[in-house]
C-alpha positions in Angstrom: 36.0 172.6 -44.3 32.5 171.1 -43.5 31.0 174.2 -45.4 33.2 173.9 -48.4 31.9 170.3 -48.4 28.5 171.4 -48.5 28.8 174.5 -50.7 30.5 171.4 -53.3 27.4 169.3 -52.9 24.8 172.3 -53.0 26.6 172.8 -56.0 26.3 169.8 -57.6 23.0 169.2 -57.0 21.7 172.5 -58.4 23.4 171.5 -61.7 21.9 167.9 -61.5 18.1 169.7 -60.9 18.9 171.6 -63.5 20.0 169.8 -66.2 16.9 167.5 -65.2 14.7 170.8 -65.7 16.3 171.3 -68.9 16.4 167.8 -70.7 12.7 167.7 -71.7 13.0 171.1 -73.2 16.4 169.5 -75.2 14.2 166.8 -76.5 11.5 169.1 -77.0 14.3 171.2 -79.6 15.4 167.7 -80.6 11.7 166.6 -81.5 11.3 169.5 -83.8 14.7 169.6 -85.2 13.8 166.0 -86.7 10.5 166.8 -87.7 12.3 169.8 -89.9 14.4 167.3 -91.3 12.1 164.9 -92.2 10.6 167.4 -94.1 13.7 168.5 -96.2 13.9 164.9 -96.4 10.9 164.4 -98.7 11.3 167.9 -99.8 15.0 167.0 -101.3 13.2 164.1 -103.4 13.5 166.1 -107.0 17.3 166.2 -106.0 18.7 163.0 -105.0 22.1 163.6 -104.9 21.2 166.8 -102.4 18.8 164.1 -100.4 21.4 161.6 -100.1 23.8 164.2 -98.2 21.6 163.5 -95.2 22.0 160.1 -95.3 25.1 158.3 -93.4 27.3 156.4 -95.4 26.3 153.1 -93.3 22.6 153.4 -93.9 20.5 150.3 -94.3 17.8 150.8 -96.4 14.7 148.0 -96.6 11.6 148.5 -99.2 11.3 145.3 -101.3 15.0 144.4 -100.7 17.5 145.6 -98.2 20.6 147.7 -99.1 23.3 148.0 -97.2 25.4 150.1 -99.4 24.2 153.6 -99.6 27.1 154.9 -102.2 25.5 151.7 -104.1 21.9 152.4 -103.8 22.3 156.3 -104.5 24.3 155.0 -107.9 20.7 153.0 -108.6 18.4 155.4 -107.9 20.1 158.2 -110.0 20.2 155.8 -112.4 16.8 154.3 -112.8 16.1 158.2 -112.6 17.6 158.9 -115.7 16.8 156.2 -117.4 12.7 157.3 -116.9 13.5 160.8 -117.7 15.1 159.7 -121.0 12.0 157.2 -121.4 9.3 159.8 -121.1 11.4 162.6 -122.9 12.0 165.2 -119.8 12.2 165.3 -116.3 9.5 164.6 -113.5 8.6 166.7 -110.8 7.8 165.0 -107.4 5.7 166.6 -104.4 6.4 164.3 -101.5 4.0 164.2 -98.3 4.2 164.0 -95.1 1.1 162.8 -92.8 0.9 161.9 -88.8 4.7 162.3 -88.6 5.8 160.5 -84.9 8.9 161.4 -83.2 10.6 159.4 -80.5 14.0 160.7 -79.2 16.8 158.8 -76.9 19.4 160.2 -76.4 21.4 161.2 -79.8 19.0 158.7 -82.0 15.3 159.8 -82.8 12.6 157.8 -84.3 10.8 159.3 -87.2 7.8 157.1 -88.5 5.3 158.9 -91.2 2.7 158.0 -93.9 4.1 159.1 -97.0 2.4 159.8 -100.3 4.5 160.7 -103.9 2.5 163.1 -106.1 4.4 162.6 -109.6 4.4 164.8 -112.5 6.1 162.6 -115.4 7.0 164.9 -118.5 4.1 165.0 -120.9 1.9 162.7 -119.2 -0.8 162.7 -116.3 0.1 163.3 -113.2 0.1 159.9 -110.6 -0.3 159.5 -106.7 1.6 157.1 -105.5 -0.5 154.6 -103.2 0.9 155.7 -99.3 3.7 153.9 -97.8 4.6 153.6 -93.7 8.2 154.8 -93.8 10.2 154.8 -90.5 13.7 156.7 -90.2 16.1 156.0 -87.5 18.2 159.4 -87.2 21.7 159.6 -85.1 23.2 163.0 -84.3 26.3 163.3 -85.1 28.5 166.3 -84.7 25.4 168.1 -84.0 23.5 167.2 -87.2 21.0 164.4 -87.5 21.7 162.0 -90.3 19.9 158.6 -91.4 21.2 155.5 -90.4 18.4 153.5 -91.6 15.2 153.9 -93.2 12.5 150.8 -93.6 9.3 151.4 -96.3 6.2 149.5 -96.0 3.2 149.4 -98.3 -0.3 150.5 -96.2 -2.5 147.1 -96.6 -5.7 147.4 -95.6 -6.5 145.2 -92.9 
């Protein structure tokens, strides 16, 4: 009996060791799954309706004004979309960039913060740059899939 007892807590404590060994490599996955998807993120901006299928339905969303409806605020920006296309007679392209991307994970929620810049390329005119903008996305995994649950945007002042 005293052996079985021992063989049980050998046990256990080789799979507690090891699941220590293994959890900063899982982050480490983590960490690069969420920079890949903060790429497709910005790299989804010509499609918004694609873009939004990586955001949770209970994202909060703060720029100048916060929005807590994402059904809502996907209806606006399709909108206001459209409405420039119409305006300027065809369709823009956008080239969205990512600089100094920081990752924090806990657990099954990561921290994404990242300078982003818009490169826009309105139908028939000159081409703008959008001035950069600090934008932090909170992620949760879900199911096995990260998705946004809130996303703040902040204009880069000089200080």
């Amino acid at each position: 009996m005293l052996k079985l007892k021992q063989g049980n807590r050998l046990i256990s404590l080789t799979v507690v060791l090891l699941g220590l060994a293994l959890t900063p490599a899982a982050f480490a996955g983590d960490k690069e799954d969420v920079l890949d998807f903060v790429k497709k993120y910005a790299d989804l901006e010509n499609d918004l309706a694609e873009q939004a299928k990586l955001i949770r339905s209970d994202r909060v969303m703060i720029t100048n004004v916060r929005q807590s409806d994402q059904a809502k605020n996907l209806e606006i920006q399709l909108a206001s979309r459209k409405a420039n296309e119409t305006v300027a007679g065809g369709k823009a392209k956008f080239i969205t960039t990512v600089e100094s991307p920081q990752v924090a994970i806990y657990g099954n929620v990561a921290v994404a913060s990242f300078m982003r810049i818009f490169s826009v390329y309105p139908h028939a005119k000159a081409p703008i740059q959008t001035d950069p903008t600090w934008v932090t996305l909170v992620l949760v995994k879900d199911g096995g899939a990260w998705g946004i649950a809130h996303t703040h945007v902040s204009a880069i002042t000089a200080n």
